[in-house]
C-alpha positions as CSV (number, residue, x, y, z in Angstrom):
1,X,-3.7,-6.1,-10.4
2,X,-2.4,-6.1,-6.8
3,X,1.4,-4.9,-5.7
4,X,3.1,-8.2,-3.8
5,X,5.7,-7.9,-1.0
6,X,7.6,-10.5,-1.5
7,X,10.9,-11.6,0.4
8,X,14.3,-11.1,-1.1
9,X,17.0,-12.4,0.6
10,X,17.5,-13.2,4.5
11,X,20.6,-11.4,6.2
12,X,21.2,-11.9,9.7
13,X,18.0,-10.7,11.8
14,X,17.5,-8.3,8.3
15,X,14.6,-9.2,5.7
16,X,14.9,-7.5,2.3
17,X,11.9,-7.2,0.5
18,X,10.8,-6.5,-2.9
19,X,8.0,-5.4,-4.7
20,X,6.1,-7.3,-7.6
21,X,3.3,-6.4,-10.1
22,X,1.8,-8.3,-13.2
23,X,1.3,-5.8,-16.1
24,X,-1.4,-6.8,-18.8
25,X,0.8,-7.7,-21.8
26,X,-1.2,-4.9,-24.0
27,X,-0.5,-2.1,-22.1
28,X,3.5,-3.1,-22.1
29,X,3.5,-3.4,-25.7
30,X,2.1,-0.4,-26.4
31,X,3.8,1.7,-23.9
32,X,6.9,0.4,-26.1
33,X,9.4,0.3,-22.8
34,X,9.9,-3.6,-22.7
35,X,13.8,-3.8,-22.0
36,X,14.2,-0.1,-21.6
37,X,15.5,1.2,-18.4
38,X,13.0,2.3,-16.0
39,X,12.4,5.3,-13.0
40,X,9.2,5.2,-10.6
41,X,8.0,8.2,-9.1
42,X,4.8,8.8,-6.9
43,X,2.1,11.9,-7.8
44,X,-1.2,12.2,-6.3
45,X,-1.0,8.4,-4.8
46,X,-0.5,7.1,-8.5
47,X,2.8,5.2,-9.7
48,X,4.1,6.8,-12.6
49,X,6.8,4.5,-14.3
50,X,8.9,6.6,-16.7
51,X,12.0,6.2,-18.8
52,X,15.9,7.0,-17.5
């Protein structure tokens, strides 16, 4: 898996960017948080996605 940068929107002389990554379908299902609302934190240079 690799994080993308990918552009948003175009404002002016301002670029907004976002941030996309493809999760393996397995590891969403069982984590049981498709559709849930979502918080990402950083720890010891990992990404830890949690729920609100």
């Amino acid at each position: 898996m690799k994080i993308r940068e990918v552009l948003d929107k175009k404002v002016g002389n301002t670029e907004y960017t976002r941030y996309i990554t493809t999760l393996p379908k397995d590891v969403v299902k069982e984590s049981k948080l498709l559709g849930k609302e979502l918080k990402a934190r950083v720890e010891k240079g990992k990404i830890i996605l949690e729920e609100v």
